[in-house]
N, C-alpha and C positions, 0 to 999 in steps of 0.2 A: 614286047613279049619276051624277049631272048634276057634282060634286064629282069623281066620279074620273076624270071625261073630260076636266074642266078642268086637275087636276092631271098629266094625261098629255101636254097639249097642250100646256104651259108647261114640259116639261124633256124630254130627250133620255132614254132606256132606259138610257143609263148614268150620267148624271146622276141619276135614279131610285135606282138604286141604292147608289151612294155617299151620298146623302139619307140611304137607312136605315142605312147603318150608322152614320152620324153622328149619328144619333139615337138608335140603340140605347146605344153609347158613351155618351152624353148621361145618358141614362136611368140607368144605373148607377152613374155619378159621384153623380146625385142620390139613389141609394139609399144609397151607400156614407156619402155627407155625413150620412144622418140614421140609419142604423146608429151611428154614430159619436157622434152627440148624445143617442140615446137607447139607448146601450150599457146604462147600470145599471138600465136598465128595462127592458130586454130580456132580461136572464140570470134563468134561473129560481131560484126561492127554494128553499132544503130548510130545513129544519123540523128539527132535531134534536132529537129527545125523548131526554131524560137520565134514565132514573128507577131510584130508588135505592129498591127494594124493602126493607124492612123490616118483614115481619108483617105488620099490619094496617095499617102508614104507607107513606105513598107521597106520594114529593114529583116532581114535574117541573118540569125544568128547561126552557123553549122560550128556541132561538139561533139565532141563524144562520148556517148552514154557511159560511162564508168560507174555506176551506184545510182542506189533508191535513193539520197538525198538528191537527186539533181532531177529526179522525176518530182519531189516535193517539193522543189522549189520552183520549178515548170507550172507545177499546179497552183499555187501558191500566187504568183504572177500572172497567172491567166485570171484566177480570181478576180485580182487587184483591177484589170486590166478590164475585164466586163463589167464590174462598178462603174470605172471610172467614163467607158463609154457609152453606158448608157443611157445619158441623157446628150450625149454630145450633139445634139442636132435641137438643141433649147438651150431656152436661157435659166443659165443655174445660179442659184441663189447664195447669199454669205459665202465672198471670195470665192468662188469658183471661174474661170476662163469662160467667158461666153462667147460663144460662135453665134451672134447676134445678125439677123439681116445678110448675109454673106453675097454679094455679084455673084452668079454663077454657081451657088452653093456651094463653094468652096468649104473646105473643113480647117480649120486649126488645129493646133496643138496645145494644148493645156500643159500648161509643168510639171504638174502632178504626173501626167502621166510621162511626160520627158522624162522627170525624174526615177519612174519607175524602170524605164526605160534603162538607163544608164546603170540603178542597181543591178537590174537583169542582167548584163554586161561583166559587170564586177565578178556577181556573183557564180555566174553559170565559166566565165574564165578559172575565178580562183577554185570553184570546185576539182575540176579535173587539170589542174595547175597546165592548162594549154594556152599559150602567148597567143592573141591574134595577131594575124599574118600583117604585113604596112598597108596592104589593100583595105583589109576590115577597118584598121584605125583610122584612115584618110576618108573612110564612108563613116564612120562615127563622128569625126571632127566636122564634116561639113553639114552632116545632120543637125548639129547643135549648132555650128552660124546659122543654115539656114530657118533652126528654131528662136534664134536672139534677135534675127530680122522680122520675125512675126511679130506686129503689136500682140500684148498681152491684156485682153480686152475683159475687165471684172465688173461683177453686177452685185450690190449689195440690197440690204432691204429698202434703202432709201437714197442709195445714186448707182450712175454708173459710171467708171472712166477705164480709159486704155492707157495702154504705157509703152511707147517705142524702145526700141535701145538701138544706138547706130546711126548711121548717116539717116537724119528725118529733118522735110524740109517741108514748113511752112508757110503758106499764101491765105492773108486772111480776107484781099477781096472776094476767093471763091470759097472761104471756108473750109480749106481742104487740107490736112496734112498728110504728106506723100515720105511713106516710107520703104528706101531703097532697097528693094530684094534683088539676090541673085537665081531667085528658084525660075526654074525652067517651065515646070510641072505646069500645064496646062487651069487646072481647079484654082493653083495656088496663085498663079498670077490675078493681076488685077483683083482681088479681093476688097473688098469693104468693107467699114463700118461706121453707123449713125451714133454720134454721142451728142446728147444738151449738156453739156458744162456745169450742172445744176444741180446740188446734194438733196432733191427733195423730187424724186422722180413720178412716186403711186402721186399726185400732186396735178391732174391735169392740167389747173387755173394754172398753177405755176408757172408751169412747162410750158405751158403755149406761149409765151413770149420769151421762149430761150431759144438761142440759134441754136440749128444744126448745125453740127460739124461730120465732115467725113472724113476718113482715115484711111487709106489706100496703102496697100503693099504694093508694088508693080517695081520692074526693073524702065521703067520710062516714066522719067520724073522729071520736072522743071530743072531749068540750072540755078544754082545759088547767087541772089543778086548780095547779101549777106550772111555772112560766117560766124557764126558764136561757140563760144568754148564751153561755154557752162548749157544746163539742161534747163530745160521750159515747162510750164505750166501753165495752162488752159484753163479759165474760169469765167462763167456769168455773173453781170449782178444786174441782171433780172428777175424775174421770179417777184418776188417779196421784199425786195429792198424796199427800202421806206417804212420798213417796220422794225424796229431795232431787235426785237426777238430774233425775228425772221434771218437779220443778218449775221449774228452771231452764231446761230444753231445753223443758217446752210452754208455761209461761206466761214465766216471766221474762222470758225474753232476747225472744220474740214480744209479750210489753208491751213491753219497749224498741223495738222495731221498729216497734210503731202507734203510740205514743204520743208519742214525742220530738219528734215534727214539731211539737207544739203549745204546747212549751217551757215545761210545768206548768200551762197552763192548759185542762184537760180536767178532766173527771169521768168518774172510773173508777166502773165500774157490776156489782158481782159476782152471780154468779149462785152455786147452789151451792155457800154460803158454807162454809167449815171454819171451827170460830169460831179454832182457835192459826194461823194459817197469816198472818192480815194481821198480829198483833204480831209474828210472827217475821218477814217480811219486811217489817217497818216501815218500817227505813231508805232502803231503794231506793224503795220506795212512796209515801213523803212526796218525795222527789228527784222522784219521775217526776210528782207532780200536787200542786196546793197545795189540793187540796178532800178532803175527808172522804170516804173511800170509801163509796159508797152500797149499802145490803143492801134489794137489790131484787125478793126473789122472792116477799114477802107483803106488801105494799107495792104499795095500793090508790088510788094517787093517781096521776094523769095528768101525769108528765115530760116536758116540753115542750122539746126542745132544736134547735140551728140546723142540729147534724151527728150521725150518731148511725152510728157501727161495729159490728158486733154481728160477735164472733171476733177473732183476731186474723193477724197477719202473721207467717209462718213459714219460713225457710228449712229445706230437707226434710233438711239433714243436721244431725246431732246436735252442742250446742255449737257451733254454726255462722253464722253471716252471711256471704252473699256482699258482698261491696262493687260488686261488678258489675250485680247487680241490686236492690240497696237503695240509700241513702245513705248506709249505715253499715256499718263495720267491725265483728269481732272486738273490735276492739282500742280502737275507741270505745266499747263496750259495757265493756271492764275498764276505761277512765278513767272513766267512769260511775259505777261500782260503786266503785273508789277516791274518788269524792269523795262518793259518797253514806255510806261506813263511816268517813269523813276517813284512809285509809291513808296513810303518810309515804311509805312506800316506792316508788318507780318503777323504780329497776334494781334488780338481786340484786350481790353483794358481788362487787367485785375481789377474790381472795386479798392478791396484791401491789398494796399504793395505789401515790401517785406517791412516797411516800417509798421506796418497795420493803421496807415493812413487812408482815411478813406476817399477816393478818386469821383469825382463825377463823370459816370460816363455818357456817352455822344447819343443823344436819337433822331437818325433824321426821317422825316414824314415826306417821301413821295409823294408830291401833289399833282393831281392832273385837272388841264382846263377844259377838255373837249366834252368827256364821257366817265363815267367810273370815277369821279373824283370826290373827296372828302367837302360835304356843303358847310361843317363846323370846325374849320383846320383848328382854328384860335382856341376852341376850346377843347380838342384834344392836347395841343401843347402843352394849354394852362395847367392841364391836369398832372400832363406827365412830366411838366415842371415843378407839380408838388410830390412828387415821387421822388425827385433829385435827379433828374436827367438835366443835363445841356441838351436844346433843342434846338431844331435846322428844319425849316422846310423850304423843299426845294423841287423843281418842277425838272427831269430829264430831257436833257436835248441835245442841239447835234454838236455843243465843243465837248467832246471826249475828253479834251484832259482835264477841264473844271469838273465834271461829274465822276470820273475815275478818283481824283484827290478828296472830294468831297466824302464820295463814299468810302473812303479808304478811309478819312478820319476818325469813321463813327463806330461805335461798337453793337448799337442795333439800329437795325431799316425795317419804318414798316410801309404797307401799299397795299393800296387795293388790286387784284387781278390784272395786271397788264403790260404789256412788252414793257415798261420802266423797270418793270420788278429783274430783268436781266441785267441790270446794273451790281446785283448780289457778288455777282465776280468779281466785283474790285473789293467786298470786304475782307476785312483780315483775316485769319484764320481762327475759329470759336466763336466768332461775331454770333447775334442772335437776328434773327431774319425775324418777321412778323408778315403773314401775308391775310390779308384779308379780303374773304369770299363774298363775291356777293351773290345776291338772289339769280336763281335760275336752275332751280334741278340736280338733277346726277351729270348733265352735261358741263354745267358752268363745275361742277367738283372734280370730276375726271380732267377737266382739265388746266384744273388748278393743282394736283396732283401731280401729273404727268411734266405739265411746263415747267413748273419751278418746285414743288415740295418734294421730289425724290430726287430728281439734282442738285437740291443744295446737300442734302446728306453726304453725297459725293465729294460737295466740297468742303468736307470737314467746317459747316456752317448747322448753328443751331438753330432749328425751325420750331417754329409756333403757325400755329393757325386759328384764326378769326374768322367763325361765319356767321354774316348776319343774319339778325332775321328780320322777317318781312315789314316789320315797319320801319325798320332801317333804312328801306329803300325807297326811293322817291318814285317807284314803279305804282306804291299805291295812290299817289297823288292825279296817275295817269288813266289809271284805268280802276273799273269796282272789281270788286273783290270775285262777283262770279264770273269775268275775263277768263278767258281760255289762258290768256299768259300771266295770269295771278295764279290759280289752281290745277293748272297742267301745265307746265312747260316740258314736260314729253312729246307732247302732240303740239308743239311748236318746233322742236327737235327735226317732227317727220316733214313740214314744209322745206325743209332745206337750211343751209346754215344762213344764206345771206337773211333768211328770215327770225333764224334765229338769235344771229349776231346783231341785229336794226334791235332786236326785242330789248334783250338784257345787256348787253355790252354798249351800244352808241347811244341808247335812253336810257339810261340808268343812273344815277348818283349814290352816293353812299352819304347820311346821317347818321354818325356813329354815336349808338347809347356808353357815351364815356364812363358811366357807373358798373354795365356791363363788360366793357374792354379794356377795366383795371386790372383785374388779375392776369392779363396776359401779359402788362407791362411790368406787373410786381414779380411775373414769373422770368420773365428776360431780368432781372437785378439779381432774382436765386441764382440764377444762371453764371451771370458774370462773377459772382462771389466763388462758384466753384475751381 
């Protein structure tokens, strides 16, 4: 009181007033100075939690919100991250990580989303340029052993195989490959999974005579009664062996496609051995591995290897590699095969050299004695001896390297519809193919089509096609003309195949009109002239 009487009496009422606004003024310059000092401690913190759910793992990321870029990248990752898990409790199709049959539902981890995982990391650090602490990095690094320890278990259109990395120990009397984990985690122990070793899975008949194999993560594993340095490979030859088609299109060409990455030093590991099947494809089998193929299925000792594949790599169309999605060609796959049988030959014959001499070139006639076989070989030769061919007929069988040399010599092959006609592989390159159809529908064409007329394009082989017709075939000999399998062979289709394969394929012969399937021999000679 005594204070404001004094200060009333020492300035005028407007003097007064101008005081306080000069003060108020005052007052706020001094707020605005320490606003301004203490700006980075005054803006509130967020907290970003990152977390990248996977099954029973869960990892968080803590950062700090510094900018709208790092909420778009947040969003951006969670996107990628709900993709990727949404089908994670099924089997995903074309390369995808399948969590297949799992002990105890256990979850996996997919790489894809590993991978995402780890850019997330990169990404959400170099934003707000903050180092993780050694605690985060020693939970980063053992997230990724403990993801390297997990088979990586893939499912394509037409096989499926897993892939270990790491101590992985093999027992082939119980069928079981046991790979050493360190995880803790409840789900993730003991996990399993069922693979048949067999590139032809939608295939029921097939697969029924291919063994299980199971694949186990667990930290309690057998001891190693043997040690190997190099990585393993799991395959059947079950299935369809015994049909040369069948062996080239499931296991063959799908060994060359797992195996080659490791340039002979692998151990191939068969399951469901045929005992003729490894001498007959000896040559390519020693090319593909410098080890002794191991007979694994009673075979009571504990394989201890650093990498271990169980199945193989498959592109889903027949006679096929995409180069798109492998590393390898067609076409790498026949230089393959040429150096593993030592073939001379890599193109097929100019008619006219540079001398403009003119060459005779090679026809050879695929003959077969069971079914589908030519009843006038003699007089298709004679013919296409008067055209100027050198002629060969020759029937395929199980020595590989006479039939690989043979066909390698010649500059066109023709054949009626059937697993011989996979012999095309060993022609040169430009050769002219000849295949001929025979009776039986849009069934017997789609899959004359599909077997051999769209993979030889692949391999830079020129195709012709021959289809006969109906009295070409000794089918009429068998049955009249108003026969269900003379005038419908659709509705022999719907009985099933064994019924439809007895019809047109095991009865059937081929009488080929030579007047009629001149022009496809005069058009294989235009061919070679180009």
């Amino acid at each position: 009181m005594i204070y404001n009487t004094i200060f009333a009496k020492s300035f005028s009422r407007y003097e007064q007033k101008k005081l306080g606004y000069g003060a108020f003024v005052g007052f706020m310059l001094i707020v605005l100075s320490l606003c301004t000092v203490f700006k980075p401690y005054l803006v509130p913190t967020h907290d970003l939690n990152l977390k990248l759910s996977i099954g029973a793992d869960t990892k968080m990321l803590m950062v700090n919100d510094t900018g709208g870029s790092l909420k778009i990248a947040k969003d951006i990752v969670t996107e990628i991250l709900v993709e990727s898990n949404g089908n994670s409790q099924h089997m995903i199709e074309d390369e995808r990580v399948v969590s297949k049959n799992p002990v105890n539902n256990a979850t996996r981890i997919s790489p894809q989303i590993a991978k995402v995982e780890d850019n997330a990391t990169r990404t959400l650090i170099n934003e707000t340029s903050i180092s993780p602490t050694k605690a985060e990095v020693e939970k980063l690094e053992t997230r990724k052993v403990e993801q390297e320890q997990q088979p990586q278990c893939v499912s394509e259109a037409r096989t499926e195989y897993c892939q270990t990395q790491g101590d992985t120990r093999v027992h082939g009397n119980s069928s079981s490959v046991y790979v050493v984990s360190h995880k803790t985690h409840s789900l993730a122990e003991n996990a399993s999974w069922i693979i048949r070793p067999y590139a032809r899975k939608t295939d029921a008949y097939a697969m029924s005579s291919v063994r299980k194999w199971t694949i186990k993560a667990s930290n309690q594993v057998p001891q190693c009664t043997k040690n190997h340095s190099i990585p393993a490979v799991i395959f059947s030859t079950a299935g369809y062996t015994g049909n040369h088609f069948h062996e080239f299109s499931d296991i063959i060409i799908p060994l060359f496609l797992t195996c080659t990455q490791f340039n002979g030093q692998v151990q191939l590991i068969i399951t469901d051995k045929v005992s003729w099947w490894i001498p007959k494809h000896q040559a390519f089998l020693k090319k593909l591995s410098k080890y002794e193929i191991m007979d694994i299925d009673k075979d009571d000792e504990v394989h201890c290897f650093p990498k271990v594949i169980v199945g193989l790599k498959r592109y889903h169309k027949e006679l096929s590699i995409d180069p798109q999605k492998y590393s390898y060609s067609i076409k790498d796959f026949r230089d393959f095969l040429r150096d593993s049988y030592s073939l001379k030959r890599v193109n097929a014959l100019k008619i006219r050299d540079i001398d403009n001499q003119i060459k005779k070139p090679r026809l050879l006639i695929l003959s077969r004695k069971r079914s589908r076989s030519f009843t006038n070989t003699n007089q298709i030769a004679k013919m296409a001896k008067g055209l100027g061919f050198k002629v060969i007929v020759m029937e395929a069988g199980q020595n590989m390297w006479s039939i690989a040399n043979v066909v390698n010599s010649c500059d066109v092959l023709m054949g009626v519809h059937g697993a011989g006609l996979t012999n095309i592989l060993f022609l040169p390159e430009n050769a002219i193919f000849i295949q001929v159809v025979p009776y039986g529908g849009m069934q017997v064409d789609w899959l004359a089509t599909n077997d051999f007329a769209k993979p030889s394009k692949d391999m830079n082989i020129k195709y012709l096609e021959y289809r006969i017709n109906l009295d070409e075939s000794t089918l009429i000999q068998q049955y009249p003309l108003d026969h269900m399998i003379i005038k419908d062979p659709s509705s022999i289709v719907k009985q099933g195949w064994e019924a439809f394969r007895s019809a047109y394929f095991d009865k059937q012969n081929v009488k080929l009109d030579v007047n009629r399937f001149r022009p496809k021999l005069q058009r294989a000679l235009e061919l070679l002239h180009q």
